[in-house]
C-alpha positions in Angstrom: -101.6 -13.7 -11.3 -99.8 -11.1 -12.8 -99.4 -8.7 -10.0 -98.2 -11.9 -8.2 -95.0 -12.4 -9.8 -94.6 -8.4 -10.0 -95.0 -8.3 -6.8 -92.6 -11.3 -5.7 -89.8 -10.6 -8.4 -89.8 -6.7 -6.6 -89.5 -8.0 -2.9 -86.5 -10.4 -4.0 -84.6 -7.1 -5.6 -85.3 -5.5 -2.6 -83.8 -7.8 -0.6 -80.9 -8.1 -3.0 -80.6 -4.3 -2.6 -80.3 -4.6 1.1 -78.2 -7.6 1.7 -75.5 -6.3 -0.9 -73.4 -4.4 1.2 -73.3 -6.7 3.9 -72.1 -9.5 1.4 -69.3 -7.0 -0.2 -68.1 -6.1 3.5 -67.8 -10.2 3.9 -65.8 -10.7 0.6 -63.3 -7.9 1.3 -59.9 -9.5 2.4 -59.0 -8.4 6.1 -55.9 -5.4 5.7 -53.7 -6.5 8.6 -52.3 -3.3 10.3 -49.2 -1.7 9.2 -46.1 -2.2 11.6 -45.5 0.9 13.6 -43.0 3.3 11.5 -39.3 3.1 12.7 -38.1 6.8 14.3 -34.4 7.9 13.9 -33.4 10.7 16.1 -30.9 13.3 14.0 -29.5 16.2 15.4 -28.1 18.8 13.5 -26.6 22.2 14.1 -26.6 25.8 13.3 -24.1 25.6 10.2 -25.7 27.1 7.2 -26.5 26.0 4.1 -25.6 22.9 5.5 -28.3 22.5 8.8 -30.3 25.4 10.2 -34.1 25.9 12.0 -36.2 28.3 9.1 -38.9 30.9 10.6 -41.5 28.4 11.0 -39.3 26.2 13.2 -38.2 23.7 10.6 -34.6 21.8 10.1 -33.9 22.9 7.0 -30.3 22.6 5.0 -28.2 20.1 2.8 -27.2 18.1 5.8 -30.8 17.4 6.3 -32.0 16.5 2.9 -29.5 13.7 2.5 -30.1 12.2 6.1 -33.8 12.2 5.1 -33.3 10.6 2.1 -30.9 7.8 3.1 -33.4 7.4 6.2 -36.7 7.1 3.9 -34.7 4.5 1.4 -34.3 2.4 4.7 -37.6 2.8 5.9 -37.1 5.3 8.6 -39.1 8.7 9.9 -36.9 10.9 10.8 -37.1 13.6 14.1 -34.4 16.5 13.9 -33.4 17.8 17.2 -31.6 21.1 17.0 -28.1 21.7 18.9 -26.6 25.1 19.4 -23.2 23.9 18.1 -20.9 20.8 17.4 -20.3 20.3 21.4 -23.7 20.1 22.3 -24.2 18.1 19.3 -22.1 15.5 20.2 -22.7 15.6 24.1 -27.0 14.5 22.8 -25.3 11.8 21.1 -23.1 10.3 23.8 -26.0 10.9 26.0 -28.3 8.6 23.7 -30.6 12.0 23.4 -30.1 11.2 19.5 -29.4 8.5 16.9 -27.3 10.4 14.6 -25.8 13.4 14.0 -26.1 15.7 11.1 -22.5 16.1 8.8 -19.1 16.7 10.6 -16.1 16.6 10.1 -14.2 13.3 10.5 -11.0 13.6 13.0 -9.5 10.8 15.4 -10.8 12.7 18.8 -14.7 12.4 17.1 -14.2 8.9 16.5 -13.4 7.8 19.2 -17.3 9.1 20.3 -19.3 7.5 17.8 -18.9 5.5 14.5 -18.8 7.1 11.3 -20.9 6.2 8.1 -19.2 6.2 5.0 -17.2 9.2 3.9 -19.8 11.8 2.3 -16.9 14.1 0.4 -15.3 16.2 2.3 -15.1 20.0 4.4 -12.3 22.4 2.6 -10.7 25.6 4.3 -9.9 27.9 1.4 -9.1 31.5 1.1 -10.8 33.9 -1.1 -9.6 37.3 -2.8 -10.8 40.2 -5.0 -10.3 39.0 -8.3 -8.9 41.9 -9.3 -6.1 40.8 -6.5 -2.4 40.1 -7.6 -2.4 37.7 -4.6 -3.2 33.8 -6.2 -1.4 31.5 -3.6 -1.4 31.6 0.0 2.5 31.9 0.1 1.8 35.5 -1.7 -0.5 36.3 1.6 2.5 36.0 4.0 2.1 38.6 6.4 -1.4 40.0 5.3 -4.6 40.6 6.9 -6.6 37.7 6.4 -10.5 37.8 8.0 -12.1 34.6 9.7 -15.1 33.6 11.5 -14.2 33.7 14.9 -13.7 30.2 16.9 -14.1 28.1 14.2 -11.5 25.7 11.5 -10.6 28.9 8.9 -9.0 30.6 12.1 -7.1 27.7 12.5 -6.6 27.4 8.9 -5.3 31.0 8.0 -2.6 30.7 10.9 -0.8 28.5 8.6 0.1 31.5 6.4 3.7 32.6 7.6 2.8 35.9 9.6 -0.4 36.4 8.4 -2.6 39.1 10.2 -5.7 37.2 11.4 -8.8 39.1 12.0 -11.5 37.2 13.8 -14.9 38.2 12.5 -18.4 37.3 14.0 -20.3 35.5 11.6 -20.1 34.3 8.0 -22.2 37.5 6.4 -19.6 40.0 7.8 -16.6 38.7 5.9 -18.1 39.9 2.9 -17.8 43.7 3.6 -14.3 43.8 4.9 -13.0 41.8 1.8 -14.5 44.2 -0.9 -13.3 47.2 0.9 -10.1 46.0 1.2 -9.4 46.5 5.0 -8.3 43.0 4.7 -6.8 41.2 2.2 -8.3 37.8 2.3 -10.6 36.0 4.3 -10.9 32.3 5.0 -13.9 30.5 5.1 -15.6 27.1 4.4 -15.2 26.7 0.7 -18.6 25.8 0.3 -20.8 27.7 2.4 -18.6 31.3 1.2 -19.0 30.2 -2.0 -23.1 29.9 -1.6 -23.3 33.1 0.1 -21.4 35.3 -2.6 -24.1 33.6 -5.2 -26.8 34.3 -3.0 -25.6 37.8 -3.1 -24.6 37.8 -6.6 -21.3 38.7 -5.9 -19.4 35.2 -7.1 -18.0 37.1 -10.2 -15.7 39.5 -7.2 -14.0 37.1 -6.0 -11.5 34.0 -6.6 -10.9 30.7 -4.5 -7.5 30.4 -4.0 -6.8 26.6 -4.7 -5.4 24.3 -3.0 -7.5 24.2 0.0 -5.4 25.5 3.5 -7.7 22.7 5.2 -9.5 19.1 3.7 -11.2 16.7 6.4 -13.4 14.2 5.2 -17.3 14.4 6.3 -19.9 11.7 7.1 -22.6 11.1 9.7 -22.2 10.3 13.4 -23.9 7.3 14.7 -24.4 6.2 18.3 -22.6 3.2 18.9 -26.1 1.8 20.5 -27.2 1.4 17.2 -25.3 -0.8 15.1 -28.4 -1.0 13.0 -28.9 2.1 12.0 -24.7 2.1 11.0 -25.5 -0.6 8.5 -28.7 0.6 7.2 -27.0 4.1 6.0 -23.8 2.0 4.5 -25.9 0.3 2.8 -28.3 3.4 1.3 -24.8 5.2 0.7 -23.5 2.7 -1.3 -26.5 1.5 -3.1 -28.4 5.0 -3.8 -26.2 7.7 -3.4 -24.6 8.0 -6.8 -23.0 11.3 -8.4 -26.5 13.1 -9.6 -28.4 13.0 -6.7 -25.1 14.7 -4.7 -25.2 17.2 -7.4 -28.5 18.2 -7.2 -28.6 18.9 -3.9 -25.2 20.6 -4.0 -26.9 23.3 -6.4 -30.0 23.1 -4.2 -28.2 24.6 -1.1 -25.1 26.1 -2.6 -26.0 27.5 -5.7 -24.2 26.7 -8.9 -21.5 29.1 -10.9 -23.5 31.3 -13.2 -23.7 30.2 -17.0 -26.0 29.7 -19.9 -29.0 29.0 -18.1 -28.4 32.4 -16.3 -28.6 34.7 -19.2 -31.4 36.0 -21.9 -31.7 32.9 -23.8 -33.1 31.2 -20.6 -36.4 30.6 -21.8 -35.4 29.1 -25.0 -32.9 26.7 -23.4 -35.1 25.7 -20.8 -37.7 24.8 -23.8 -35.0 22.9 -25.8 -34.0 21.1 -22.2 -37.7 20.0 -21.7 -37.3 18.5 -25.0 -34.4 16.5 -23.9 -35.9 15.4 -21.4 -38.7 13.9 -23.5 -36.7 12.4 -25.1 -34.8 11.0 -22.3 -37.6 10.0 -21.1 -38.6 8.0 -24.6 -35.2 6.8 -24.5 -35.8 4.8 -20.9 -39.6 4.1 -21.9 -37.8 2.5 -24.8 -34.7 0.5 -23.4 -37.2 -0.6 -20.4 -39.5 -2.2 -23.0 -36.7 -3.9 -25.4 -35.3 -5.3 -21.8 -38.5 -6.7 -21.6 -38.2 -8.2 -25.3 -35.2 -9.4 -24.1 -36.6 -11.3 -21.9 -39.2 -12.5 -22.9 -37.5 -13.7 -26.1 -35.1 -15.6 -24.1 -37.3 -17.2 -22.1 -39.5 -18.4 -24.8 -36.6 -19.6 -27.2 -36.4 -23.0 -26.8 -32.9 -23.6 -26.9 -33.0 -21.0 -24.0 -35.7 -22.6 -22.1 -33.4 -26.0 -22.4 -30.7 -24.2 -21.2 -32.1 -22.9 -18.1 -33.9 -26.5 -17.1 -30.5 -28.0 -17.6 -28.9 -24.3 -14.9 -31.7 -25.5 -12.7 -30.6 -29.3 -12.5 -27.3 -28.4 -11.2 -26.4 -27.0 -7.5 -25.1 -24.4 -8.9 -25.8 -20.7 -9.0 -26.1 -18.9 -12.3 -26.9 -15.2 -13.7 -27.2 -14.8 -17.5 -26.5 -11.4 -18.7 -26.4 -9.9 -22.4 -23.8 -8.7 -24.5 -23.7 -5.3 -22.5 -23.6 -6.7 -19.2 -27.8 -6.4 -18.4 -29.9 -9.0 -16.2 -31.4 -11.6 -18.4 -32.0 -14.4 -16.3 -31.3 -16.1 -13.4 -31.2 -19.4 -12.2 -33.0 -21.2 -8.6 -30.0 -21.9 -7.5 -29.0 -18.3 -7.5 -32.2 -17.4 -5.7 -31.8 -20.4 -2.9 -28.0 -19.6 -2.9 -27.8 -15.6 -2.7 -31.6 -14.6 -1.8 -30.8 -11.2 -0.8 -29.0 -10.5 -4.6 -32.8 -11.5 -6.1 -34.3 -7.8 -5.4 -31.5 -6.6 -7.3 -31.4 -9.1 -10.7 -35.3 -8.0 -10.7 -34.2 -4.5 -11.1 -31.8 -5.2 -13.8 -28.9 -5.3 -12.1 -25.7 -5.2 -14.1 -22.9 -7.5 -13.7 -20.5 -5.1 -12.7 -23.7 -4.0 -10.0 -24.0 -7.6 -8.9 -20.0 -8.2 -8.5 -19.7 -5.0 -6.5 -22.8 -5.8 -4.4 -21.5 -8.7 -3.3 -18.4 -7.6 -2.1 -20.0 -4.8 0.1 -22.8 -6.0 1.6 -22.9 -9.3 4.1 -22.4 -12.2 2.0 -19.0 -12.5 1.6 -16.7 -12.8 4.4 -13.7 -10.3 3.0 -16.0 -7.5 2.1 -14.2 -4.4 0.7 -14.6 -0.8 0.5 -17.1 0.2 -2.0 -14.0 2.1 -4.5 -11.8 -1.2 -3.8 -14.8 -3.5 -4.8 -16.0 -1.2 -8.0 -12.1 -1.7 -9.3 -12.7 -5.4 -8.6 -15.6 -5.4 -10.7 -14.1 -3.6 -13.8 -11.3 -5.7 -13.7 -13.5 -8.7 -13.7 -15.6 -7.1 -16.8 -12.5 -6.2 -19.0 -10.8 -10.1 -18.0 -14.4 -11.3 -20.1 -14.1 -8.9 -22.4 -10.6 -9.9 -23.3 -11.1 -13.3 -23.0 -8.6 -14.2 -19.2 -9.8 -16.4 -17.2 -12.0 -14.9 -14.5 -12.0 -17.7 -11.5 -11.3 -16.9 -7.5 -12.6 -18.6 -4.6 -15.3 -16.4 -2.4 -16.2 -17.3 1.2 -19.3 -16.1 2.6 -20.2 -15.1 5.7 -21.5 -18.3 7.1 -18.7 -20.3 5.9 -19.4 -21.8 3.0 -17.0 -21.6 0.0 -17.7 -21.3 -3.4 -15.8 -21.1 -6.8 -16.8 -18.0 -8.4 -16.2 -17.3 -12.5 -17.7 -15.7 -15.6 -17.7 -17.4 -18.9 -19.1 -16.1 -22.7 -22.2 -18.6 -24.0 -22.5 -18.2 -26.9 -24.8 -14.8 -28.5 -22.6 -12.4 -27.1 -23.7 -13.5 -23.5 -22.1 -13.4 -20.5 -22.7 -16.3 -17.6 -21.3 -15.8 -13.8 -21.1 -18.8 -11.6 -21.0 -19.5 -8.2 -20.1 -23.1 -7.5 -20.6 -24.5 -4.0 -16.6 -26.4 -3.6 -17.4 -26.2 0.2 -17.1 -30.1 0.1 -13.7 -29.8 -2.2 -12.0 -27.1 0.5 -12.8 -29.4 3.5 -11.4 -32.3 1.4 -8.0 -30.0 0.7 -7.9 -29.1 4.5 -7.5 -33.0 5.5 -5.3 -33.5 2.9 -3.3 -30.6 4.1 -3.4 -32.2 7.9 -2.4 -35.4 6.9 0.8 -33.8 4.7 1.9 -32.4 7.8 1.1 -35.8 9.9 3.9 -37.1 6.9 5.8 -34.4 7.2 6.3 -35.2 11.3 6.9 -39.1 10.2 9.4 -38.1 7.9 11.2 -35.9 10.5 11.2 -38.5 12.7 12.8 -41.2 10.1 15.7 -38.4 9.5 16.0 -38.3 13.1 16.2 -41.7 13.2 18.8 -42.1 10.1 21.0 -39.8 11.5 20.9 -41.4 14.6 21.7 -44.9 13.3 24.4 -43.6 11.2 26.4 -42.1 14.2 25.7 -44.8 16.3 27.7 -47.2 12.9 30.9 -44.7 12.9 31.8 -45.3 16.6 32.7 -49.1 15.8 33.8 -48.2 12.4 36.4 -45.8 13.6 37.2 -49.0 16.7 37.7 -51.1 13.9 40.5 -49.2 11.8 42.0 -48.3 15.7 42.2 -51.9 16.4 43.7 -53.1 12.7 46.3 -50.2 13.8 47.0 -51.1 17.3 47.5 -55.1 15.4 50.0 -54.0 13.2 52.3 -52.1 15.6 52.2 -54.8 17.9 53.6 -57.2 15.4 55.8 -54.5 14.1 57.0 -54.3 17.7 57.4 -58.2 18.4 59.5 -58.7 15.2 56.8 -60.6 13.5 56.8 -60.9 9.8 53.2 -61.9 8.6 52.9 -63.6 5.0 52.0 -61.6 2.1 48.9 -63.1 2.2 47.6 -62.1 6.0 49.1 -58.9 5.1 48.0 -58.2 2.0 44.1 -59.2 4.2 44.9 -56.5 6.6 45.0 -54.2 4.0 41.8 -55.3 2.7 39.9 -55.0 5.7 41.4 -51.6 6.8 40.0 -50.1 3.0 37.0 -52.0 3.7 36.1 -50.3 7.0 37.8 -47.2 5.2 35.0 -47.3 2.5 32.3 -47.9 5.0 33.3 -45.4 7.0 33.1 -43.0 3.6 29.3 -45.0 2.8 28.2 -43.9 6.6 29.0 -40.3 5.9 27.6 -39.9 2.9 24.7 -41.8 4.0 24.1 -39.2 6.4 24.8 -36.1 3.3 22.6 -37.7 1.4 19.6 -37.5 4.2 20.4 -34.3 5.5 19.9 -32.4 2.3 16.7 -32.4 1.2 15.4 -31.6 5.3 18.1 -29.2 6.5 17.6 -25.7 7.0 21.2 -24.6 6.4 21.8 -20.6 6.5 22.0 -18.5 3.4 24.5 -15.8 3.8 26.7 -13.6 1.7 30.0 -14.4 1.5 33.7 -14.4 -0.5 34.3 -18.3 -1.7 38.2 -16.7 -2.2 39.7 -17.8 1.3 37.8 -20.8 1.2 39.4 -22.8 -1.5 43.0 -23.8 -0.4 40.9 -25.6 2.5 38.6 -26.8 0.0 41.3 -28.0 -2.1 42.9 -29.5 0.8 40.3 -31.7 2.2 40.1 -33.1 -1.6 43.5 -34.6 -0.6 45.3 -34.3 -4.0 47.3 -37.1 -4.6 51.5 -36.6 -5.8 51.3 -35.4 -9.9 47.7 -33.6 -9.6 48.0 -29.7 -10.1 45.0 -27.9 -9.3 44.4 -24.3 -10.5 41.9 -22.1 -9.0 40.7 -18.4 -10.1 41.2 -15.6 -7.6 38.9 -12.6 -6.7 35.8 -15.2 -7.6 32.5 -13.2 -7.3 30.6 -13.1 -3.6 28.1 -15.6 -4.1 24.7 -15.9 -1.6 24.4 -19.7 -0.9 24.9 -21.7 2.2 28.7 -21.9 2.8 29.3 -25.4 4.1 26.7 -26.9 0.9 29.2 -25.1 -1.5 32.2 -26.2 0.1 30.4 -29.4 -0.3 29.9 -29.1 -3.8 33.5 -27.9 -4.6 35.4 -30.4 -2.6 33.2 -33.3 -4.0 33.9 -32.0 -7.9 37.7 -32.0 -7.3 37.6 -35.0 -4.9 36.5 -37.0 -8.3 37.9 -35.5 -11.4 41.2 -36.5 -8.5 39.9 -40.1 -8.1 38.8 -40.8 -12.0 42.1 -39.4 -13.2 43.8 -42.1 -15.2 47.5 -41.2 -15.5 50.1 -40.3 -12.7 49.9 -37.0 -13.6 47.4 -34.4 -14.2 45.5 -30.9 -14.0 42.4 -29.4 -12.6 41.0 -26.0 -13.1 38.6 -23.8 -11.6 37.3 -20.9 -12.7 34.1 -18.8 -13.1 32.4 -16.2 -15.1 29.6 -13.9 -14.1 26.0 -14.7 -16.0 23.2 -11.7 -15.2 22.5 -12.6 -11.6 24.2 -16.1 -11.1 28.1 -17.2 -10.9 28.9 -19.9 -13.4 31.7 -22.3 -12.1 33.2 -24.8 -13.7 35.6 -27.5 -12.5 37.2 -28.9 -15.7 39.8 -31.6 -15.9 41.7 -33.6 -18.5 40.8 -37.2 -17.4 39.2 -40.1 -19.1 36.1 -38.3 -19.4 32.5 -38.9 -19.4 31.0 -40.7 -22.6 28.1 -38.7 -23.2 25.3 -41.9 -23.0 26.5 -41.9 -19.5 26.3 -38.4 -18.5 22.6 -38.1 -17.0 23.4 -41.1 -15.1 26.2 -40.1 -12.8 24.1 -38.2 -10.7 21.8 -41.2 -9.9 23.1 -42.2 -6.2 24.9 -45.4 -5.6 25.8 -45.2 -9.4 29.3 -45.7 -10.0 31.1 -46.0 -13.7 33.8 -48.0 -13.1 34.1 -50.2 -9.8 38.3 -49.8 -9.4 37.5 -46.3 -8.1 36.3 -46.2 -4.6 33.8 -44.4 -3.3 29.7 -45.2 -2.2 28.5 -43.5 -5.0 26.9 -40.8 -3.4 28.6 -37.4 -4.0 27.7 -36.7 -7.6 24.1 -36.8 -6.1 24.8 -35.0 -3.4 25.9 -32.4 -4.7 23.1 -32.0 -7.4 20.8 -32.0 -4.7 22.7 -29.5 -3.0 23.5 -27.0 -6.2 19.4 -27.4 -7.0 18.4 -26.5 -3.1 19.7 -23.0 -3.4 18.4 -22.3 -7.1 21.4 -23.3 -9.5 21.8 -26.0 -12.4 24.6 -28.5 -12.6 25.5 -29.8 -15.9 28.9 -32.4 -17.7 30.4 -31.0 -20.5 32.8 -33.3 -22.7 36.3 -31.6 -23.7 38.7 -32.3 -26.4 40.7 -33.9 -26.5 40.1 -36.0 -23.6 38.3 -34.8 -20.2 35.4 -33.2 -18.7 33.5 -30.1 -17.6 31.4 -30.0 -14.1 29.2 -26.3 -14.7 27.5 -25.1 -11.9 25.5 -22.2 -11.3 25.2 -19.9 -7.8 23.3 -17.4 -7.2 24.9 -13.6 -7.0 25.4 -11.9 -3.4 25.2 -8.5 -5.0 24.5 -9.1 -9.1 25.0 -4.9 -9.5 28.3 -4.9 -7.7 30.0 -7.6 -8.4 33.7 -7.6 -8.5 35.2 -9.0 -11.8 37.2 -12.4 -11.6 41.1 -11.6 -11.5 44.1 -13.7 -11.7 44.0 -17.3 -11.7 46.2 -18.5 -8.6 48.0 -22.3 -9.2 47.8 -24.1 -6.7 50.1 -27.8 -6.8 49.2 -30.9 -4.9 52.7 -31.9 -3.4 52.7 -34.5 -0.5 54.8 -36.8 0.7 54.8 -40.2 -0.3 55.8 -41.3 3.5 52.3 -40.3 4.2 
């Protein structure tokens, strides 16, 4: 019985044994193949440091490491095909041969080939001496020998010296000699690739860059216009990756670096005390990456926090919560199902002034900006929080919708940015807008209409006085002696017609001045005011005084005649005695005239003062008039910018002050003599 079991319990392991594999080859998931790798086509030239072929065949250079690395950060694999030189370079790219090119200079004939990715610094022309020379500007090199490669920019370059001696040289290795055996004076060269070859021969300590450059052009990378998408995927890597240290290393990489500390005896030590650094560099990340994660996790496990982010996630709104020096904390799902493509970037830690520029350069606003434009924007927007300004501006984003974007302190020393979807809000403002100009057309139409129906009432008006005229000569001529009563009707119903004829007109005034367009000029009021005067139709006893050489003023010229002759025309018909005067005058006040048209009338009681400019108001009822001109002409010293104001005088009167605005305020002549002016007319009349 024993042997039995022993013998069944070892035929079940062996089984066991033997199935195992097959049952772990079932329970492994199935790997799904990975999506064929994405080429990118870069040619480059023979330029050294910055693209070459080594001996084994290889494209080596600066050029080449950065379009490597911004094609690996996009998920290319690159293939470098080698051109002979910048012509042949760009012919492989117009004929589709390649995708991009390696770094050239950016001019207006190149781009009109290909698109350019943004600007990678820059090529510089410069011209280098012995620095034992005298010789430290290029004017000092007038009429020297200066050496240059042959065919390329420095001969270009180093003709810009006045009647300097150029002496075309083959190739960059060449220059060197002639320059330190002085058969020529100078040479020009790329700055950076001379430079790289004097270090590499330890010879940077002979010579001195002449600064500023002879020649600057910017540099980026050539893109075939066939591929749009490779154009955006190196913006993008540029201005999300390529910061200052990674430039900088490979600068030093394939130009060298100025000799230094790190060059001399002490090297060992230094590099032992840099190590150390580094550690603790190193520590220092290890240990700001783990108190982010405190962070973190503290504020997602305080409760007042945890309310506070169900109560984000209730409204449509989007939300990022950073701490008090600008760090990701949190964000919201409305941020996520708002801005999905800013999500990889808040995971990272993203800082707010990261996040503000991000947005601005990539697709999902509308305006976008250049990346140095957008980084201001950003810093301005961290430094309005900081200080406590109000952050808010409206953002569109590429598909249309509109949001209202601000950044508010909560309390802690956080910060919290906001984007609010007022798509709904706009739309609401742009039919609002519509129909304001639907009301602005009815309106038009209304004034059109006004205007209409008041010329179409001073045709029978003006019949009317015509015909009471016509009536009286004919009795006049017949002999015919009416009662006092008839007559003294005639004469009612000619100053009736009189002052509706004056209602009509200023009817029409009125109207006009809020939708006119009248013309703003410069002008000299001087020659003006006898007419002015004139048309005010001073009555027998009323002197009238006016200033001379009164400042050039920059209003409409028939709204200030208005304004003048409607001042006079009433201190004239208020005045209570058979005799009186009326002044003008004016005064200069930084850049406005300051008239004022000051009689000595009745005068205004001061309870009444703010009411004379009401229309259709009149103070007493024996004056005639509609009641209109006061108003008209506050309406019409208020279109071009001034103040009107009643002053009381003692001891009887009143002071009209207006204000006008200055046709040259720096320039303007003083007022001179005052010029009287006396109303004399006949009483026949």
């Amino acid at each position: 019985m024993n042997a039995l079991v022993v013998y069944l319990w070892s035929t079940l392991f062996r089984a066991i044994v033997v199935m195992l594999p097959a049952l772990v080859l079932v329970t492994l998931p199935t790997v799904a193949d990975d999506p064929p790798p994405r080429v990118l086509r870069v040619g480059y030239e023979e330029f050294r440091p910055y693209s070459f072929t080594d001996h084994g065949g290889a494209a080596r250079g600066y050029s080449i490491d950065l379009i490597s690395k911004l094609a690996a950060d996009r998920g290319y694999d690159v293939e470098f095909i080698a051109a002979s030189n910048p012509d042949e370079l760009l012919a492989m790219l117009a004929s589709g041969r390649i995708d991009v090119t390696s770094l050239l200079a950016i001019t207006p004939a190149r781009a009109e080939i290909a698109t350019f990715t943004r600007r990678l610094g820059r090529f510089q022309t410069s011209l280098f001496v012995l620095a034992e020379s005298p010789h430290r500007s290029a004017g000092e090199l007038a009429g020297r020998r200066i050496g240059a490669v042959a065919g390329s920019f420095a001969v270009i370059a180093a003709r810009t010296v006045p009647f300097a001696k150029i002496v075309e040289i083959e190739t960059q290795e060449q220059l060197v000699l002639p320059l330190l055996s002085g058969s020529v004076e100078a040479v020009g060269s790329s700055s950076e690739t001379f430079l790289a070859l004097m270090r590499r021969l330890d010879l940077e300590h002979r010579i001195t860059m002449i600064t500023p450059p002879l020649m600057a052009k910017p540099r980026g990378f050539m893109v075939s216009p066939a591929r749009p998408d490779v154009l955006a995927d190196l913006n993008a890597a540029i201005a999300t990756r390529i910061g200052t240290p990674e430039l900088a290393l490979l600068q030093i990489r394939w130009f060298g670096r100025k000799k230094g500390l790190f060059d001399n005896k002490y090297l060992v030590p230094l590099v032992l005390g840099g190590l150390g650094a580094i550690l603790l560099v190193v520590a220092a990340i290890l240990f700001a990456m783990r108190e982010r994660r405190r962070r973190t996790d503290a504020f997602a496990t305080n409760h007042n926090n945890a309310m506070l982010v169900d109560a984000l996630n209730g409204f449509d709104i989007a939300v990022v919560i950073f701490d008090r020096k600008f760090r990701t904390v949190h964000w919201n799902d409305g941020m996520a199902k708002s801005f999905p493509l800013m999500v990889p970037h808040l995971r990272r830690g993203a800082t707010l002034p990261e996040l503000i520029t991000l947005f601005y350069v990539s697709e999902t606003v509308k305006d976008q900006m250049q990346l140095c434009d957008a980084e201001k924007l950003a810093q301005r927007i961290v430094t309005d929080i900081s200080q406590g300004r109000d952050t808010t501006r409206i953002v569109t984003t590429s598909d249309g919708r509109t949001y209202e974007a601000f950044e508010l302190l909560i309390g802690d020393g956080m910060i919290a940015t906001v984007r609010k979807d007022v798509s709904r809000q706009e739309n609401q403002a742009a039919e609002i807008r519509d129909q304001t100009e639907k009301l602005r057309a009815v309106n038009e139409r209304l004034r059109e209409f006004s205007s209409i129906a008041a010329h179409d009432l001073r045709g029978p008006l003006r019949q009317q006085g015509v015909l009471l005229d016509f009536v009286t000569e004919d009795l006049a001529d017949r002999g015919i002696s009416l009662p006092d009563d008839v007559t003294q009707n005639l004469c009612a119903v000619r100053q009736r017609v009189g002052a509706m004829s004056t209602l009509v007109e200023d009817l029409l005034d009125f109207a006009r001045a809020d939708h006119a367009a009248p013309v703003i000029e410069a002008f000299d009021p001087d020659p003006r005011i006898v007419d002015i005067i004139a048309l005010a139709a001073p009555r027998p006893g009323i002197e009238i005084h006016a200033d001379s050489g009164l400042p050039k003023l920059l209003v409409p010229r028939a709204a200030f005649d208005l304004v003048l002759r409607n001042l006079i025309a009433n201190a004239i018909r208020h005045h209570d005695r058979p005799t009186g005067t009326i002044r003008l005058s004016a005064t200069i006040n930084n850049t406005f005239a300051v008239f004022e048209v000051e009689d000595d009338g009745p005068g205004i009681a001061p309870e009444a003062r703010d009411k004379v400019f009401r229309p259709f108001l009149r103070l007493g009822s024996k004056v005639p008039g509609s009641g209109l001109g006061l108003s008209l002409v506050q309406r019409s010293v208020n279109a071009w910018g001034g103040e009107i104001s009643i002053h009381g005088k003692s001891p009887r009167g009143a002071i009209f002050r207006f204000t006008a605005p200055l046709a040259n305020p720096n320039g303007t002549k003083p007022v001179g003599d005052v010029v009287q002016i006396s109303a004399r007319r006949d009483t026949a009349a």
